[in-house]
Backbone as JSON, one array per atom type, in Angstrom:
{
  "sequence": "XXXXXXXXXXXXXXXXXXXXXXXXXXXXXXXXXXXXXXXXXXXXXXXXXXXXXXXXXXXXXXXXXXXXXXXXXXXXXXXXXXXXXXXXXXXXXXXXXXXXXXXXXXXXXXXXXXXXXXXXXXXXXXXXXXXXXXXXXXXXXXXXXXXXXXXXXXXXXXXXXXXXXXXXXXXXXXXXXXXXXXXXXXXXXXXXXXXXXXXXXXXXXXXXXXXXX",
  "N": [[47.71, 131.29, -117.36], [44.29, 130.52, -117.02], [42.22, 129.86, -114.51], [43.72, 128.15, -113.09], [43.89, 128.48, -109.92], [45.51, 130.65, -109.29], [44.55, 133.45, -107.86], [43.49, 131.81, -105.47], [45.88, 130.66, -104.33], [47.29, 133.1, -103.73], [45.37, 133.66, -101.86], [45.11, 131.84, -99.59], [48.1, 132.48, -99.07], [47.38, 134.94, -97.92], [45.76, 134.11, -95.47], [43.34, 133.96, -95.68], [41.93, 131.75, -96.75], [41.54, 128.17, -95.52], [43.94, 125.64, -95.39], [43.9, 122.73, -97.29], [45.6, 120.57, -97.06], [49.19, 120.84, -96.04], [51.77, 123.24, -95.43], [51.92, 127.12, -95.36], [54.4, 129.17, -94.84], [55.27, 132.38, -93.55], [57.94, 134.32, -92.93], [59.12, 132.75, -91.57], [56.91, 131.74, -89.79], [53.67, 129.69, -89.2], [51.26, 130.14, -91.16], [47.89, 130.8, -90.34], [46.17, 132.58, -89.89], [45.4, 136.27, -91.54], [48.64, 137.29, -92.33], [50.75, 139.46, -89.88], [51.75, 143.34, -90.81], [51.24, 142.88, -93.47], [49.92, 143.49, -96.9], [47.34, 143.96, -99.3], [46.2, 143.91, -102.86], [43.8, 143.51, -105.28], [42.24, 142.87, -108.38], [39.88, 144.42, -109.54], [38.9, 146.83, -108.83], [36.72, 148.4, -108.95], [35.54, 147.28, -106.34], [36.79, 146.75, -104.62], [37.1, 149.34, -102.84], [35.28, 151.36, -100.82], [32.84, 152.92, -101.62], [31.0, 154.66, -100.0], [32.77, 156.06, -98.25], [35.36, 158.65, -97.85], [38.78, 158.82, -100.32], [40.31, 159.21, -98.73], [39.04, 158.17, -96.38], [39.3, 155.14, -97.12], [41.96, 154.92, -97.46], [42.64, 154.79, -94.76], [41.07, 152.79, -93.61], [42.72, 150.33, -92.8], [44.2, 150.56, -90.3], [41.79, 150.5, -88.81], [40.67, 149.0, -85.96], [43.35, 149.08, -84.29], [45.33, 150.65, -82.25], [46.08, 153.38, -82.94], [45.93, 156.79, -82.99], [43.63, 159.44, -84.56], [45.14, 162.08, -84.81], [47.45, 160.53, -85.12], [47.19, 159.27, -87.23], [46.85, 160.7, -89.2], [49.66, 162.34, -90.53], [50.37, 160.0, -91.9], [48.12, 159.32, -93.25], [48.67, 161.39, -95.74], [51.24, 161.45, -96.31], [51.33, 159.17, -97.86], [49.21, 159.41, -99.44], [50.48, 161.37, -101.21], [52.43, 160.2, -102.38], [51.4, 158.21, -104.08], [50.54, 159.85, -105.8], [48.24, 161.25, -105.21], [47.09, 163.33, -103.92], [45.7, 165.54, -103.98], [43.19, 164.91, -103.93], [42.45, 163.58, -101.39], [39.33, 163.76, -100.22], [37.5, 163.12, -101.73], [35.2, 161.1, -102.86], [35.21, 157.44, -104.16], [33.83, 157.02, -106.25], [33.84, 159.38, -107.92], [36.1, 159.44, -108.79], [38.54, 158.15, -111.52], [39.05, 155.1, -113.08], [42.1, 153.85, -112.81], [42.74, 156.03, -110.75], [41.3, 155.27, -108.79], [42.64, 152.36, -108.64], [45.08, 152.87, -107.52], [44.45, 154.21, -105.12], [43.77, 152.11, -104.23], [46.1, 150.6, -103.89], [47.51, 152.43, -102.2], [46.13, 152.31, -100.18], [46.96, 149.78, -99.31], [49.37, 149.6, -98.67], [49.62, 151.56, -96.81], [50.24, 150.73, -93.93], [52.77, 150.14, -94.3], [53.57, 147.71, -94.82], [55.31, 144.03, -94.82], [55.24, 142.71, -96.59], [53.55, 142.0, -99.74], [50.3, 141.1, -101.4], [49.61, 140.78, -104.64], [46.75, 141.13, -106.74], [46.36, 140.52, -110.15], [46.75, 143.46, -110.5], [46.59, 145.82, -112.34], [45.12, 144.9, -114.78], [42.46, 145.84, -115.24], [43.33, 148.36, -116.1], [43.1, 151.08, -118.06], [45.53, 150.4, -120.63], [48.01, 152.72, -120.93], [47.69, 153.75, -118.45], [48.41, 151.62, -116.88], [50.83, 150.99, -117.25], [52.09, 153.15, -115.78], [50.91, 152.59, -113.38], [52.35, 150.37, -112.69], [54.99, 150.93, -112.41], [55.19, 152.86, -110.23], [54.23, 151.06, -108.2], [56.19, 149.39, -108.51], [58.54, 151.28, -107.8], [57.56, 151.97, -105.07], [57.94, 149.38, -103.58], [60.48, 148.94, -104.07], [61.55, 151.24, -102.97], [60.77, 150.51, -100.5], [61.78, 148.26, -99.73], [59.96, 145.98, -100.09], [58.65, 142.4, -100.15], [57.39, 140.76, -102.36], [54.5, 139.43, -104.1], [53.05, 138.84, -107.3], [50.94, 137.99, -109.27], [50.19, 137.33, -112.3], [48.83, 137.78, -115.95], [50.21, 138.36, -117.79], [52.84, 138.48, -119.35], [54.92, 140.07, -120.6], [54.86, 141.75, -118.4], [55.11, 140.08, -116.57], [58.0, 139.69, -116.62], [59.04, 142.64, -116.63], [58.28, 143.28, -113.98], [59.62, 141.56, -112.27], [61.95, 139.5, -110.33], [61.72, 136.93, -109.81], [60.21, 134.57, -111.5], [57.28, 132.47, -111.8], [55.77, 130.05, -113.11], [52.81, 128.08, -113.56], [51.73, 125.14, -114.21], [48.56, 123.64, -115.84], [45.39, 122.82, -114.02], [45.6, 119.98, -112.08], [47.57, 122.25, -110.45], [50.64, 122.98, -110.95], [54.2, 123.8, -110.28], [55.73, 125.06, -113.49], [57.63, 126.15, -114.76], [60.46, 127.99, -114.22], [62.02, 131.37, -113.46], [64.4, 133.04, -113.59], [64.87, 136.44, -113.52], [67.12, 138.77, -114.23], [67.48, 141.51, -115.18], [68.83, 144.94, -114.45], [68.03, 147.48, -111.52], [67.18, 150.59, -111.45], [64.33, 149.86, -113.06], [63.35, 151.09, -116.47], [60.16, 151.88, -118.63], [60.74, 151.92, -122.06], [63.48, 151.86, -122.32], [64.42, 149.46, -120.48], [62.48, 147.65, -121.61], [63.25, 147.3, -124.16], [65.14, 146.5, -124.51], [68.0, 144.02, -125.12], [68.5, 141.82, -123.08], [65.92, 141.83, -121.87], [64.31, 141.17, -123.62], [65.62, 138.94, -124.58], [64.48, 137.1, -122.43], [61.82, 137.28, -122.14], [61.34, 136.09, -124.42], [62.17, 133.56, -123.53], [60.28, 133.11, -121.72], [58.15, 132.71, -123.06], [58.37, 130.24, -124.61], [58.64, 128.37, -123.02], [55.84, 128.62, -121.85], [54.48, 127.51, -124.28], [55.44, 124.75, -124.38]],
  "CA": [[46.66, 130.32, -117.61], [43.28, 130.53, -116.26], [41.44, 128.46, -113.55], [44.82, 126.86, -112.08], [44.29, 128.29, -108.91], [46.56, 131.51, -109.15], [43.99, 133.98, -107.05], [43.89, 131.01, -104.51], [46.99, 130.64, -104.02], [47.44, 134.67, -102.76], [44.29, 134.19, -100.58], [46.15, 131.29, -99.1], [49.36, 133.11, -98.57], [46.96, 135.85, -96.75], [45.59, 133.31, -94.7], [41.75, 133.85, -95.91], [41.14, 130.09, -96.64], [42.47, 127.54, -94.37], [44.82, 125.07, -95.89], [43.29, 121.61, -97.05], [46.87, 120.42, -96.55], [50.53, 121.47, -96.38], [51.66, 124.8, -94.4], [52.51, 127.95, -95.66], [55.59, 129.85, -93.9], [55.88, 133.75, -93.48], [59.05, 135.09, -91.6], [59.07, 131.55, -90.38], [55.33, 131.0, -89.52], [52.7, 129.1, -89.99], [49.61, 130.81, -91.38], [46.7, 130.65, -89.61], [45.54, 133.74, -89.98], [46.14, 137.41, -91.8], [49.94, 137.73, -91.3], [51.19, 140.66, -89.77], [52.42, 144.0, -91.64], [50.63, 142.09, -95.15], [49.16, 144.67, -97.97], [46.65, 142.99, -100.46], [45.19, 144.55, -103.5], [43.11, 142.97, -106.07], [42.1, 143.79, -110.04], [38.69, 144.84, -109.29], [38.73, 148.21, -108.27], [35.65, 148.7, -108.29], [34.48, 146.42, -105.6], [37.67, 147.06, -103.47], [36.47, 150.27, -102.37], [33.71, 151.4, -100.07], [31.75, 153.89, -102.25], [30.5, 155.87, -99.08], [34.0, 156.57, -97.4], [36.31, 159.1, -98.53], [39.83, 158.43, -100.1], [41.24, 159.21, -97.14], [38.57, 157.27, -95.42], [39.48, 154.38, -96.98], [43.19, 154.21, -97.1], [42.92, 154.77, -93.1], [40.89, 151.57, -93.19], [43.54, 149.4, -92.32], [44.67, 150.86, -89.1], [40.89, 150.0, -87.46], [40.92, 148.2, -85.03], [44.17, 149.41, -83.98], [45.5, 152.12, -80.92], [47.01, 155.03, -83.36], [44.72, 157.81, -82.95], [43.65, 160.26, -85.45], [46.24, 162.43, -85.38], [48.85, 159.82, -85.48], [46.78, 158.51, -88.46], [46.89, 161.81, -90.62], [50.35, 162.26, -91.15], [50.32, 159.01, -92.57], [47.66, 158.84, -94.99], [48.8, 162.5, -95.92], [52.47, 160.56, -97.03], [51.01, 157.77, -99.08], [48.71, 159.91, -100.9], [51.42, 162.13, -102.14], [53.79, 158.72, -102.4], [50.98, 157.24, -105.33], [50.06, 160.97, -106.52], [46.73, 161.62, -105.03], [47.56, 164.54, -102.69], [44.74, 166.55, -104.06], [41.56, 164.21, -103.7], [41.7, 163.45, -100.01], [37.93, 164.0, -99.68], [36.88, 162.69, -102.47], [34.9, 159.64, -103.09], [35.74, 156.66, -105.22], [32.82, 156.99, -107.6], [34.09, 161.01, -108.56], [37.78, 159.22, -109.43], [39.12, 157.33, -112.88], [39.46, 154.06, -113.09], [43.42, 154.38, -112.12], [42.98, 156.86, -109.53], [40.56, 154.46, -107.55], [42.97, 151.78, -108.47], [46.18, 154.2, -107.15], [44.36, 154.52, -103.7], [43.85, 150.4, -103.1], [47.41, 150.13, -103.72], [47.9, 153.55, -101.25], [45.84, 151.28, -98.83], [47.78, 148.47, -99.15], [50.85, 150.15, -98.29], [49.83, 152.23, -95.45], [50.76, 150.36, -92.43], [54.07, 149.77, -94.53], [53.88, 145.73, -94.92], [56.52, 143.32, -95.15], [54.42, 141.57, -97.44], [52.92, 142.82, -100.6], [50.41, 140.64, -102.38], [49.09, 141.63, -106.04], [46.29, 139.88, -107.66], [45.86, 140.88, -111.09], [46.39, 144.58, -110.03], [46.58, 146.04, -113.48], [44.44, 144.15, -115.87], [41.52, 146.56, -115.26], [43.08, 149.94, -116.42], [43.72, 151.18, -119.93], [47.35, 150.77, -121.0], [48.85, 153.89, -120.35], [47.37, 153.63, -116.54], [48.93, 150.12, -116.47], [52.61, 151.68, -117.44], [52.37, 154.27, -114.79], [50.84, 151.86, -111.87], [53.66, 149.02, -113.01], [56.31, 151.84, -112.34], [54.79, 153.63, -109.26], [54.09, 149.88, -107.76], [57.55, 148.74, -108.6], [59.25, 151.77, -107.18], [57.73, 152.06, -103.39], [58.01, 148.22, -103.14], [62.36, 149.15, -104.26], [62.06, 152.07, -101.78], [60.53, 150.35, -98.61], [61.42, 147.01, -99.46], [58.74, 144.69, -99.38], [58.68, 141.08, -100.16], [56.08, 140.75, -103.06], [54.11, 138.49, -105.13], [52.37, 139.05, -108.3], [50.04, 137.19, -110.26], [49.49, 137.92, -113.66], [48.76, 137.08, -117.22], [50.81, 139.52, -119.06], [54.33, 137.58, -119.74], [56.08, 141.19, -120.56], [54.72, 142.69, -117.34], [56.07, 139.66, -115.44], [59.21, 139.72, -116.79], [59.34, 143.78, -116.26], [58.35, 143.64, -112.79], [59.91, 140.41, -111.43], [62.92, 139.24, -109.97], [61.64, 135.6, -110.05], [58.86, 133.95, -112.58], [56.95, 131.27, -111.29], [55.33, 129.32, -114.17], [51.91, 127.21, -113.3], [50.72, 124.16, -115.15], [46.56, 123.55, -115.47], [45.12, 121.92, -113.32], [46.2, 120.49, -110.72], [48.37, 122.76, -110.69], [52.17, 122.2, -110.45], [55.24, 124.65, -111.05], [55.84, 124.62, -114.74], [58.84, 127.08, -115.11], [61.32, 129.09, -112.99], [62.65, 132.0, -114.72], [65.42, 134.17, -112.92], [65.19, 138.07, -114.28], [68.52, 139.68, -113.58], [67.58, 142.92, -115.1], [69.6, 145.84, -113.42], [67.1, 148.51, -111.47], [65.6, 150.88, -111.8], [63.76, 149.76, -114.47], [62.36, 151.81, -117.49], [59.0, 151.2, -119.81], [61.48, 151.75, -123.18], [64.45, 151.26, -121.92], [64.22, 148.12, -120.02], [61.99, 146.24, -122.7], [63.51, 147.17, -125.66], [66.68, 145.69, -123.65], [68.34, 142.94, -125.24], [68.44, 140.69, -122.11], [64.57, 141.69, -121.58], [63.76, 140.55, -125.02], [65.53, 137.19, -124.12], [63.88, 136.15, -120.71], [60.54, 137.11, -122.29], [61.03, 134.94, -124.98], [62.32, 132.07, -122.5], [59.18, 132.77, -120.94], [57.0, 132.42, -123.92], [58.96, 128.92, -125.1], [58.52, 127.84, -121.42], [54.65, 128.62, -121.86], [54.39, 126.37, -124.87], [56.15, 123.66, -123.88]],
  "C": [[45.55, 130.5, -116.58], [42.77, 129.63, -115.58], [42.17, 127.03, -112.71], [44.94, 127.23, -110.64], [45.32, 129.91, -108.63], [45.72, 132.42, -107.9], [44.25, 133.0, -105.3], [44.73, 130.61, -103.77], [47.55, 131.93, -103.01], [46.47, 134.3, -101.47], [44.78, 132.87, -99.54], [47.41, 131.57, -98.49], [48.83, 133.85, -97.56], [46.42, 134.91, -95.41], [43.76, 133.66, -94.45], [41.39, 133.27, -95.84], [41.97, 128.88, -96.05], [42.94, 126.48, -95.96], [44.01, 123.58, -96.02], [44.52, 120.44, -96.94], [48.11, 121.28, -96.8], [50.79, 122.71, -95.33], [52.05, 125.38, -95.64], [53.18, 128.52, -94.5], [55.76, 131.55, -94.42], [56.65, 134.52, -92.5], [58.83, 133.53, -90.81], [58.3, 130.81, -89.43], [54.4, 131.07, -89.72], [51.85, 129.62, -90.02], [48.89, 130.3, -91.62], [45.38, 131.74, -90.06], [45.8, 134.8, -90.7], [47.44, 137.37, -91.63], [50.16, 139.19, -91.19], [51.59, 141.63, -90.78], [52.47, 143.01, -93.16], [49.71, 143.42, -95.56], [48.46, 143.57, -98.67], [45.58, 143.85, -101.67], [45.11, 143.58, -105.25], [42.81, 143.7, -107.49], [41.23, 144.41, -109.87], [38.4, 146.0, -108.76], [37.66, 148.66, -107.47], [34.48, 148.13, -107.29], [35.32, 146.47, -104.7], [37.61, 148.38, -102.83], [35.0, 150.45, -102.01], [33.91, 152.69, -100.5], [31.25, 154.84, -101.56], [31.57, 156.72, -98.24], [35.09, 157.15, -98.6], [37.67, 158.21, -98.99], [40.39, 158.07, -98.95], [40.46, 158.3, -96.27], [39.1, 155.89, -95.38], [41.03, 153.47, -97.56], [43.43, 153.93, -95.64], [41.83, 153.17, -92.87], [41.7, 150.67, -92.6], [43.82, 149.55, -90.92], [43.28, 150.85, -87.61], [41.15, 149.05, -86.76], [42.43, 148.31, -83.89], [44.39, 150.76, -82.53], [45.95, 153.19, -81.36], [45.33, 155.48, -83.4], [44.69, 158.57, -84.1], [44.47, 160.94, -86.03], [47.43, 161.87, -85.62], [48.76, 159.36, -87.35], [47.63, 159.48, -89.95], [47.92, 162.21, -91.29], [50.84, 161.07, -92.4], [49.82, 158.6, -93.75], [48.0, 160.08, -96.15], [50.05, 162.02, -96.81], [52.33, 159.78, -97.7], [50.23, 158.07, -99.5], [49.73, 160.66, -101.6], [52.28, 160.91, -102.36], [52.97, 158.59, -104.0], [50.1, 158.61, -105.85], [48.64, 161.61, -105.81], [46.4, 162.58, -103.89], [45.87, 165.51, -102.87], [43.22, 165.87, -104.14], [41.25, 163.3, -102.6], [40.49, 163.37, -99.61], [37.4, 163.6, -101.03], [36.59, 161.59, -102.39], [34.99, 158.82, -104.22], [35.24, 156.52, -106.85], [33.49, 158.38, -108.2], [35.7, 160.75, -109.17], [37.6, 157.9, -110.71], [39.45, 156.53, -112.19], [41.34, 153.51, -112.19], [43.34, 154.65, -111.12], [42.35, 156.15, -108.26], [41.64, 152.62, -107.39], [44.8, 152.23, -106.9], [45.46, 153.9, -105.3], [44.23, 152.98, -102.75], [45.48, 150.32, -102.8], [48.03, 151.24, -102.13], [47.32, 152.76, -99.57], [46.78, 150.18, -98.19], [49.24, 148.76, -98.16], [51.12, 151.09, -96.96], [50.53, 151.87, -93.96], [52.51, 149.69, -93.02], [54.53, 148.21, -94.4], [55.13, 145.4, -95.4], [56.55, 143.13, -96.31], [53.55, 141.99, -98.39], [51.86, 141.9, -101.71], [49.19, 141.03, -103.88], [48.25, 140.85, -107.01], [45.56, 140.67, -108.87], [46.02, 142.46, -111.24], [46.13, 145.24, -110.66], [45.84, 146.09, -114.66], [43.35, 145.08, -116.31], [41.72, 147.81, -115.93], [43.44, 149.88, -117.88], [45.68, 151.04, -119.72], [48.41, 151.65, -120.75], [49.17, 153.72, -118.94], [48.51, 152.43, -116.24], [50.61, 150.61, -116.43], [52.9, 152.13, -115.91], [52.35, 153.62, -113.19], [51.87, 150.96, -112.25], [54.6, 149.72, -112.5], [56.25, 152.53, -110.59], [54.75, 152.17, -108.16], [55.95, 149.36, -107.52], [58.34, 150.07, -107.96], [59.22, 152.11, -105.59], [58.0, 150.53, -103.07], [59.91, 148.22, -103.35], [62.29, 149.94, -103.06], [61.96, 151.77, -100.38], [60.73, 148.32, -98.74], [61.27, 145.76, -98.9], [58.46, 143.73, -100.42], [57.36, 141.01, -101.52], [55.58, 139.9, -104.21], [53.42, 138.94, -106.02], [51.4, 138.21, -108.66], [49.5, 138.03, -111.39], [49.21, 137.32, -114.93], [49.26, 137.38, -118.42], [52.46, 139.24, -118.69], [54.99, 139.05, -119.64], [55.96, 142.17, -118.97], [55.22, 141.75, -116.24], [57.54, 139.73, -115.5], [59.97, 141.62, -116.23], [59.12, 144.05, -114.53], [59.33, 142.56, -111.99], [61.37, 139.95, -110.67], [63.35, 137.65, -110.2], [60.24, 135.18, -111.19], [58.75, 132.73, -112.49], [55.98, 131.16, -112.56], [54.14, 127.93, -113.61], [51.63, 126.91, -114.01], [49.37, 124.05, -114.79], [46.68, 122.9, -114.31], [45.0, 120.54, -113.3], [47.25, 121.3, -110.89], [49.79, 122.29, -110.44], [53.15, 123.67, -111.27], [56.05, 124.07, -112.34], [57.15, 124.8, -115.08], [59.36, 127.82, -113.68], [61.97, 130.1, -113.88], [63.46, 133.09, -113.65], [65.44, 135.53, -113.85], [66.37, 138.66, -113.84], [68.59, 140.68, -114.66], [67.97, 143.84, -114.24], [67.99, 146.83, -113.28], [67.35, 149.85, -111.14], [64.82, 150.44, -112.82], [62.79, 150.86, -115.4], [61.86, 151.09, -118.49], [60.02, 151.38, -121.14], [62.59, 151.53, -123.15], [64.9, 149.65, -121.76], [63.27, 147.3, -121.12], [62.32, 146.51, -123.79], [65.62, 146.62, -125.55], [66.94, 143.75, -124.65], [67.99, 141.53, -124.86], [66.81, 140.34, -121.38], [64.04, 141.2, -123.0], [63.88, 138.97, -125.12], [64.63, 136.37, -123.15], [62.4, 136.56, -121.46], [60.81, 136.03, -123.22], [61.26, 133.54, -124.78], [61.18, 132.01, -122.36], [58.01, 132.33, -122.13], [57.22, 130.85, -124.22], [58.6, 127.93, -123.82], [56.59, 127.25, -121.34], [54.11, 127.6, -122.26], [54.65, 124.84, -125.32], [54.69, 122.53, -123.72]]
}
C-alpha cells in the first residue's frame, strides 16, 4: 500500500530522520545516528549514483572518511564486483551501464564494508522482469552467505513471500501492523522451483486474503 509510511520507516531505522517519538533498537541501541556496519540501497538507480565517478569509484564510496588506504581498499571492491557480476566494468561510468548493472553496483556498494544490517527500499521495482529475477536471487544469496540482518520493503506480494523469512503487513494511514506472515520455505530458494511450490502458493495466498481483509 502506498503513502503509509514504508520508505520512512527504513530512513528511520538508518537513523536519517530523528524520531518524533518512540526509539528504535539496533544490536541493542538507540539510533541516533547512521548505525554502524548498515548497507542502504534504494529503487532509484538512477539518482543513487554519482554520474562522474567510476564503478569502482563509487562502490569505494563508503569507506571515505575512513583509515583503509587504497590498497587495502582494492582488494575489496575487486571481491564485490565479481560477488554481483561486474568484474569487467570497473572503470566504467554509470551512464555507459543498463539499468540492472547500475542497479547491481548500489547493491555492490551497499555491501562493501560487509554490514550487519541490510536495508532495501523498493530495490527492484525499477528493472525489467528478468533483471528483477536475477537481482532477487543474487541479493538473496550474499545476504545467506554473509549473513546480514535485512529488511525489505516492497509491493510485490510474490517477491515478499520469495525473499522473506518474516512478512510484515502495514495498514493506511496511520499506519499500524496489519499482518504477520511466517515463510518457512527451505533455502536455497529457486525462481520455478520455489514458487511453483505448494507451500509458496499457500503463504502467498495467506498474504493476499490478509491484504483484503
Amino acid at each position: 500500500m502506498s503513502g503509509v509510511g514504508k520508505s520512512t520507516l527504513l530512513r528511520l531505522i538508518a537513523g536519517l530522520i530523528p524520531l518524533s517519538q518512540g526509539q528504535i533498537l539496533v544490536d541493542g541501541k538507540v539510533v541516533v545516528t547512521p548505525p554502524e556496519k548498515m548497507g542502504f540501497v534504494i529503487q532509484d538507480y538512477s539518482r543513487s549514483l554519482l554520474p562522474w565517478m567510476t564503478v569502482a569509484g563509487n562502490v569505494a564510496l563508503p569507506f571515505r572518511g575512513h583509515s583503509i588506504t587504497k590498497a587495502e581498499r582494492a582488494p575489496l571492491i575487486k571481491n564485490i564486483l565479481s560477488a554481483v557480476g561486474l568484474s569487467d566494468v570497473a572503470h566504467y561510468y554509470p551512464w555507459q551501464l543498463s539499468g540492472g548493472m547500475q542497479q547491481r553496483v548500489a547493491i555492490a556498494r551497499a555491501l562493501i564494508t560487509q554490514p550487519r544490517l541490510l536495508l532495501l527500499d523498493e530495490p527492484f521495482a525499477s528493472v525489467d522482469a528478468h533483471i528483477r529475477l536475477e537481482l532477487e536471487d543474487l541479493v538473496a544469496g550474499l545476504v545467506r552467505e554473509h549473513g546480514i540482518t535485512t529488511v525489505l520493503v516492497t509491493h510485490d506480494v510474490d517477491e515478499a513471500v520469495y525473499l522473506s523469512d518474516r512478512v510484515i503487513v502495514l495498514s493506511s494511514t496511520p499506519a499500524t501492523v496489519r499482518m504477520e506472515l511466517t515463510v518457512d520455505l527451505a533455502k536455497p530458494r529457486d525462481q520455478i522451483q520455489t514458487r511453483s511450490h505448494k507451500r509458496f502458493i499457500a503463504l502467498r495466498s495467506e498474504l493476499y486474503l490478509g491484504l483484503r481483509r
